[in-house]
C-alpha positions as CSV (number, residue, x, y, z in Angstrom):
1,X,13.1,126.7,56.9
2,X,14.5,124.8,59.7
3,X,16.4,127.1,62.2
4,X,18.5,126.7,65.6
5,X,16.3,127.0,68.7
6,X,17.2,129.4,71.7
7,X,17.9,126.2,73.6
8,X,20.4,124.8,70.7
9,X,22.0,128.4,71.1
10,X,22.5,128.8,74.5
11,X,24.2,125.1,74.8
12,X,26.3,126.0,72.5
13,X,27.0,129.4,73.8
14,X,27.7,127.8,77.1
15,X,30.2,125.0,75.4
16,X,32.2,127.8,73.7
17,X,32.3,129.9,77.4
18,X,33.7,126.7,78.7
19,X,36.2,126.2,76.3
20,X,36.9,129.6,75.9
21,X,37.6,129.6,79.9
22,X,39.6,126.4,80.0
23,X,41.9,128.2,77.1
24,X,42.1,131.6,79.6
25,X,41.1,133.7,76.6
26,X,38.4,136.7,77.0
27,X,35.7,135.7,74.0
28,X,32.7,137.1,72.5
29,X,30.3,134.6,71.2
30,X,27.7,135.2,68.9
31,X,24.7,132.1,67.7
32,X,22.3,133.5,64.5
33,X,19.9,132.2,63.0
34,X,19.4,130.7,59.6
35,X,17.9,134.0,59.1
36,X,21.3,135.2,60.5
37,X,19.4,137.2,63.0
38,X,20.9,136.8,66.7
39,X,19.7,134.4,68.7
40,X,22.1,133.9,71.5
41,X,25.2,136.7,72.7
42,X,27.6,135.8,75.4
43,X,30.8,138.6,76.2
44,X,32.9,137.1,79.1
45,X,34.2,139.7,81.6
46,X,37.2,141.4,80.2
47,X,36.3,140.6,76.7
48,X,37.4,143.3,73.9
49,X,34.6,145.5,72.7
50,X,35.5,145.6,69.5
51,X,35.5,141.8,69.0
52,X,31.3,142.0,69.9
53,X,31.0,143.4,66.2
54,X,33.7,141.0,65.0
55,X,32.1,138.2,66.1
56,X,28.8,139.1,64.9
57,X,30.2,139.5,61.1
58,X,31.7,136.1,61.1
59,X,28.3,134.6,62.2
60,X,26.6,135.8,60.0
61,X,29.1,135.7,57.3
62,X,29.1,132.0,57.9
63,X,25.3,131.7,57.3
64,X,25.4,134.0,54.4
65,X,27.7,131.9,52.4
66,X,27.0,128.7,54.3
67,X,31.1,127.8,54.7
68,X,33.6,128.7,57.1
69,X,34.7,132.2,57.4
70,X,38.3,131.0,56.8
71,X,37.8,129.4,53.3
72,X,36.3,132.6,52.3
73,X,38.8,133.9,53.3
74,X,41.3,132.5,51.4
75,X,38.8,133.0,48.2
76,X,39.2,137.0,48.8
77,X,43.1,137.4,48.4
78,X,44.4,138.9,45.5
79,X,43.9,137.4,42.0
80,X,41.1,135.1,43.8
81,X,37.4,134.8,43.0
82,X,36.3,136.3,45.8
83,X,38.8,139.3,45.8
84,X,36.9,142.5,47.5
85,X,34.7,140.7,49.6
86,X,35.0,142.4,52.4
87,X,33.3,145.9,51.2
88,X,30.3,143.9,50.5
89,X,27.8,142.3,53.1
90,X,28.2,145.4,55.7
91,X,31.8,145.0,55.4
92,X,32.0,141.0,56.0
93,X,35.7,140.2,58.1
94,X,38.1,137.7,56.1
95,X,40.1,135.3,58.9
96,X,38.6,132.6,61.1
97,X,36.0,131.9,63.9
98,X,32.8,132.2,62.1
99,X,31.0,128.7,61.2
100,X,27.7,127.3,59.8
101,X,25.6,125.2,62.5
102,X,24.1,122.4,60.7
103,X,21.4,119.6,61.8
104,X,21.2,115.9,61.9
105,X,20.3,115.9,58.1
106,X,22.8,118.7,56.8
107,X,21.0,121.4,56.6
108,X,22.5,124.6,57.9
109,X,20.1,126.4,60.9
110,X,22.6,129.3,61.7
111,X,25.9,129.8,62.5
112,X,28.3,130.8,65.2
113,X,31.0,133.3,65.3
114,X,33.8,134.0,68.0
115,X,36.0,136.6,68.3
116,X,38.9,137.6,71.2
117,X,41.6,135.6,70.8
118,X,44.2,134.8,67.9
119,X,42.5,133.1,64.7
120,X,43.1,129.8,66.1
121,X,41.8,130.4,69.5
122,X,38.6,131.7,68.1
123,X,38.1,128.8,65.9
124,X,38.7,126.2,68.7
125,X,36.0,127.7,70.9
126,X,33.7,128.2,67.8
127,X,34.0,124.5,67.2
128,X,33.3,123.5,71.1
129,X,30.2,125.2,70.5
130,X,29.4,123.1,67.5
131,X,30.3,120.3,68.8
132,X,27.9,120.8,71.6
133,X,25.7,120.2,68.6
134,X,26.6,117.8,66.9
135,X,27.6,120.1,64.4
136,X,30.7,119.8,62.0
């Protein structure tokens, strides 16, 4: 199994602190695995505590089910297929920020999740960081 290096992680890590500093929003930053074990952590000074575990679940969320944690999401709502999601996994979160990273062929070696700012904040720096990559 092919999975994101430490090196891969912390350029990514350090494209999300950029963006995430250019934007003047506190972030937490979390790169797994394809494993979804943590590879890579960053917490900016004044960052919320309480978005470290946050971010964490949407990385690895995103590696669990290889698709952005906001289309699952929108799978889990009421009279959807995925309804109840969230008391399974170790209690997976259901809003934005959490992505699979992918390499040059496709193939998904981890994921990144994000977590500080409003749903849309966290997704933009998520996607600087994937970007970093080459990663869509």
């Amino acid at each position: 199994m092919n999975s994101i290096t430490l090196s891969q992680a912390q350029e990514a890590v350090m494209a999300a602190l950029k963006e995430a500093t250019e934007m003047e929003v506190k972030m937490n930053i979390v790169i797994v695995n394809a494993g979804a074990n943590l590879v890579a952590f960053a917490r900016q000074d004044g960052a919320g505590l309480g978005s470290i575990d946050i971010a964490m679940k949407k990385a690895k969320t995103a590696r669990f089910f290889d698709m952005p944690w906001a289309e699952i999401g929108k799978l889990s709502q009421p009279d959807e297929p995925l309804y109840g999601i969230e008391v399974t996994n170790n209690g997976p979160v259901s809003f934005g920020g959490g992505f699979p990273v992918k390499n040059s062929a496709g193939e998904v070696i981890g994921a990144i999740g994000v977590s500080g700012g409003q749903v849309k904040q966290d997704e933009q720096v998520a996607k600087a960081g994937l970007k970093a990559l080459g990663s869509k």
